[in-house]
C-alpha positions in Angstrom: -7.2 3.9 25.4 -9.4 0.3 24.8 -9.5 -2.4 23.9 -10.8 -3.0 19.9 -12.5 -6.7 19.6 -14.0 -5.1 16.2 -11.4 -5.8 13.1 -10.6 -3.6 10.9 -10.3 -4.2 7.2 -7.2 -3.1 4.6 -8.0 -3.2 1.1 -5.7 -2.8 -1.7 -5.5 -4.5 -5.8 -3.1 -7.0 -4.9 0.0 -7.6 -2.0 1.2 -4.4 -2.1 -1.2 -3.6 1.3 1.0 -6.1 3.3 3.3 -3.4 3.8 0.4 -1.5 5.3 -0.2 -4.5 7.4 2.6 -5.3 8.7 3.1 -1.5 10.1 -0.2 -2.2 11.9 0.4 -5.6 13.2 3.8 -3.9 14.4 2.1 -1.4 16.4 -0.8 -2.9 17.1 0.0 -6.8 17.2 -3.9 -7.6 18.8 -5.8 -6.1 16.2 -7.9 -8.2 14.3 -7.3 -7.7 10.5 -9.2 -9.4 7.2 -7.3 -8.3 4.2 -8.5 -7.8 1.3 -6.6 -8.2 -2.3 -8.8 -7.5 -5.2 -6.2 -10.1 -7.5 -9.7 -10.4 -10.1 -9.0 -6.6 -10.4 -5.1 -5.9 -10.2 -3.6 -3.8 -11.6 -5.7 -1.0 -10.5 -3.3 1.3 -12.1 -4.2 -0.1 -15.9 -7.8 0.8 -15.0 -10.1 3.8 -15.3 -11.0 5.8 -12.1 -14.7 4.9 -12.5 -13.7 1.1 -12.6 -11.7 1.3 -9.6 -14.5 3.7 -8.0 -16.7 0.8 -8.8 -14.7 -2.1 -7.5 -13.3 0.0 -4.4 -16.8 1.1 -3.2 -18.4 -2.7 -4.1 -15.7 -4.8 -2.3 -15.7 -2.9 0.6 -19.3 -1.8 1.3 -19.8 -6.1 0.8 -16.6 -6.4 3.2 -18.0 -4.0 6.2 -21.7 -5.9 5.4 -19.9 -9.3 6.5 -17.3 -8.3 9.2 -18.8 -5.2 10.6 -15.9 -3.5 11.2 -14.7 -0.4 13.7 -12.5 0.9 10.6 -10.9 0.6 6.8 -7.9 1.6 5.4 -7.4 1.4 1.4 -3.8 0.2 1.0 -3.6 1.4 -2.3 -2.4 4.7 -3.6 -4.2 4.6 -6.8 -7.7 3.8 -5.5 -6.9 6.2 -2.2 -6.5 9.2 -4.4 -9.6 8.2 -6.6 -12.3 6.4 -4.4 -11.7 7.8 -0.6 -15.0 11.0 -0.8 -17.3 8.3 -2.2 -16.0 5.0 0.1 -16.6 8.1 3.2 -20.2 8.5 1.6 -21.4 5.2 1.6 -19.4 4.1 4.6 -20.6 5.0 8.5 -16.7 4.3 9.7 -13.7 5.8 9.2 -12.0 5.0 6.3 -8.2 5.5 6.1 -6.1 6.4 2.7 -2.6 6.0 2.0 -1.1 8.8 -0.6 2.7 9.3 -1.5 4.8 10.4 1.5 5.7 13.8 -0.4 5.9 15.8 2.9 8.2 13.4 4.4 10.2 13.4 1.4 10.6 17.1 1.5 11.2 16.8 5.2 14.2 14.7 5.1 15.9 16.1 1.7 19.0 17.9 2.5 19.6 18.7 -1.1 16.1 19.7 -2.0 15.5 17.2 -4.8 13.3 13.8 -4.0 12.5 11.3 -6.2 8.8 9.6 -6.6 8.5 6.5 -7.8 5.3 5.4 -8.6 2.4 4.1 -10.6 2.4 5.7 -13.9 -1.5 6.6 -12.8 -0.4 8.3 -9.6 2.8 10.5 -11.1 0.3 11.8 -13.6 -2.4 12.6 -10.9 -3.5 15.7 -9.9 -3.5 15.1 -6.4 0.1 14.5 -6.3 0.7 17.7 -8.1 -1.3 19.2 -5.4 0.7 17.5 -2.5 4.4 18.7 -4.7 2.8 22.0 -4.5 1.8 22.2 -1.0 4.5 20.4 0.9 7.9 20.6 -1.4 7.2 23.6 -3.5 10.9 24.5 -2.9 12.4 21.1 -4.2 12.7 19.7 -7.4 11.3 16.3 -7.8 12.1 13.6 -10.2 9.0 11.5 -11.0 9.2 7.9 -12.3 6.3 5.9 -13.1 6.3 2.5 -13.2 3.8 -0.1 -13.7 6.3 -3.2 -14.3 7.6 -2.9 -10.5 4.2 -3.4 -8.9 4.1 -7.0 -11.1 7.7 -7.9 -9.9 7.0 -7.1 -5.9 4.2 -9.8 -6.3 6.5 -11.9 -7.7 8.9 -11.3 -5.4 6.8 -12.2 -2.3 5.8 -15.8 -3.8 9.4 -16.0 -3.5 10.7 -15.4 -7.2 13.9 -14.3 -8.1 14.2 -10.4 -9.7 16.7 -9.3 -12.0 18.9 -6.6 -10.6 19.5 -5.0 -14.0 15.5 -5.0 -14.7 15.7 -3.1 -11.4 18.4 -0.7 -12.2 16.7 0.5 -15.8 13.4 0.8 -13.8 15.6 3.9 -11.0 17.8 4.9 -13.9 15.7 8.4 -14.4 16.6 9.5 -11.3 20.3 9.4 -11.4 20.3 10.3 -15.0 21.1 14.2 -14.7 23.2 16.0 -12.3 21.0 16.8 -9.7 20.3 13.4 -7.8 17.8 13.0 -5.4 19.0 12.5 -1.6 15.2 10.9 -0.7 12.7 9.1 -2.7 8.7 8.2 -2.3 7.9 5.0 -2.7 4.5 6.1 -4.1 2.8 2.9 -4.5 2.6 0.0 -1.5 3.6 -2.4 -3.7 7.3 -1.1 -3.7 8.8 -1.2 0.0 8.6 -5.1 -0.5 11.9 -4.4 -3.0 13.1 -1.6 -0.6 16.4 -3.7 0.0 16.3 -4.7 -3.6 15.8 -1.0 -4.9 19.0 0.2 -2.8 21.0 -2.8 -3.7 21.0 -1.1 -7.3 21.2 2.8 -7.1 24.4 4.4 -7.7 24.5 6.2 -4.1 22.9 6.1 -1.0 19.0 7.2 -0.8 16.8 7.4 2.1 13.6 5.5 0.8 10.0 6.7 2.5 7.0 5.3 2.4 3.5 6.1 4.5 3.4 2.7 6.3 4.3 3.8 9.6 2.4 7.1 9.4 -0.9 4.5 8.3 -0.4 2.9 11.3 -0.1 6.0 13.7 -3.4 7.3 12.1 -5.1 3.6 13.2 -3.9 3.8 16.5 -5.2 7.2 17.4 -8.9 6.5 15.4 -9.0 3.0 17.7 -8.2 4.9 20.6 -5.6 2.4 20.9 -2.2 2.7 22.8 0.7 1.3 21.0 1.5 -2.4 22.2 4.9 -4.3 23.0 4.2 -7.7 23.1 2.7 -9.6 19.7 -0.9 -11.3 20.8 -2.2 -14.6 19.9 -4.7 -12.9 16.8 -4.3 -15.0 13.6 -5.9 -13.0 10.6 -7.4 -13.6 7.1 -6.4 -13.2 4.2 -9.5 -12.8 1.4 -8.7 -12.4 -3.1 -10.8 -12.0 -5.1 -11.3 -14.1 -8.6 -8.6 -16.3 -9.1 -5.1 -16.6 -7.0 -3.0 -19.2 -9.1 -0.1 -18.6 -7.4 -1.9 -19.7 -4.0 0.9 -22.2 -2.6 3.6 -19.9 -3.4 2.3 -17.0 -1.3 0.7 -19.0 1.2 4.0 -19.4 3.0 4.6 -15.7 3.1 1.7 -15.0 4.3 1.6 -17.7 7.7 4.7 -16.1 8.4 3.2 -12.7 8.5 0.4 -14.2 10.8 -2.4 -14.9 8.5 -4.7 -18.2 9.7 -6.4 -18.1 7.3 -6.6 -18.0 3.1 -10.3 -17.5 1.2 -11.5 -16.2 -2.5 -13.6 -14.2 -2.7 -16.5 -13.3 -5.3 -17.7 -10.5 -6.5 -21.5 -10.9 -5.6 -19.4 -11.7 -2.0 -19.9 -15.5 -1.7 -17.2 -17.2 -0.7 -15.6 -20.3 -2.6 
């Protein structure tokens, strides 16, 4: 194992990556990071594929030009399962992609129904029909798609208040029929921020998964870095793009989750 003294970058539309990051900075507390949140581009999920093809590959080619770093992940599940063969083709480092935890899912469910809950975008997706088929062919899964929760988990983290029955018609699907599901994917990274908020509200007890921790194994073993126990001194960055108007209420959340430092972004890659 070594030591990295590159960073690595994580790149999603808006917060949702933090989950992402945190799982890292758990595991791997001295790694350098520079996060990036494309906030000019969010939602990603209201987009085409070719836009957020475009903006993926454009960010993130400008990103590795300016940091030079040993790897990327793309904290997003919508530009993951649209962007990762062309980000591989124009990048010369690994580049990590986070899709819906539907093996897990399967994995855990005793009763052979799981739940996704995710971008309208990625429920409809072919490559989540392909990962149903291959890993939980023998369950029944309940898909939900929503595009209101990724707005209220950013408005959650700059410390706003959400409304549990908002929540509660946003899960209702799953519980609507007599089969309920025993585990459900939280399919976008956006939604384990309202993890505690999400079980507060469903009718029984579900076992929520999300690929944050898998994410972070895959880092470690493409560093060639052992898992650490002690947190380091690294302070990291924190880079939106366009406009962030709701700067000072997420700037606390994010010191506490060990950012130094707060900078936009452009998207001919100046800095403002």
């Amino acid at each position: 194992m070594q030591k990295q003294t590159q960073p690595i970058i994580i790149f999603d539309s808006g917060v949702g990556g933090l989950t992402i990051y945190q799982e890292v900075k758990q595991m791997l507390p001295s790694l350098k990071v520079i996060y990036c949140s494309d906030s000019a581009g969010f939602p990603y999920g209201s987009r085409s594929e070719s836009e957020v093809v475009d903006r993926t590959c454009h960010y993130l080619a400008e990103l590795t030009r300016r940091y030079d770093p040993s790897l990327v992940v793309i904290a997003c599940n919508t530009a993951s399962t649209v962007s990762l063969p062309r980000v591989r083709q124009i990048l010369d480092i690994p580049v990590v992609g986070v899709v819906p935890a539907i093996k897990t899912a399967s994995e855990r469910s005793e009763k052979r129904c799981i739940g996704l809950l995710a971008t309208p975008g990625t429920v409809r997706r072919e490559y989540t029909d392909q990962l149903i088929h291959d890993f939980a062919s023998d369950c029944q899964v309940i898909r939900v798609g929503s595009s209101e929760l990724v707005h209220l988990a950013e408005q959650y983290l700059r410390g706003e208040s959400i409304a549990q029955e908002v929540l509660k018609a946003i899960v209702a699907p799953f519980f609507a029929g007599k089969l309920r599901p025993d585990v459900i994917v939280l399919g976008c990274t956006h939604f384990p921020l309202l993890r505690d908020l999400l079980q507060s509200v469903v009718p029984c007890p579900v076992d929520w998964v999300d690929s944050g921790a898998a994410i972070a194994r895959r880092v470690s073993y493409l560093l060639g870095m052992a898992p650490e126990e002690k947190a380091g001194a690294i302070r990291d960055i924190f880079i939106h793009t366009g406009e962030l108007s709701d700067n000072g209420k997420i700037a606390p959340a994010l010191e506490t989750m060990g950012f130094a430092r707060l900078i936009s972004f452009d998207y001919q890659g100046a800095l403002i």
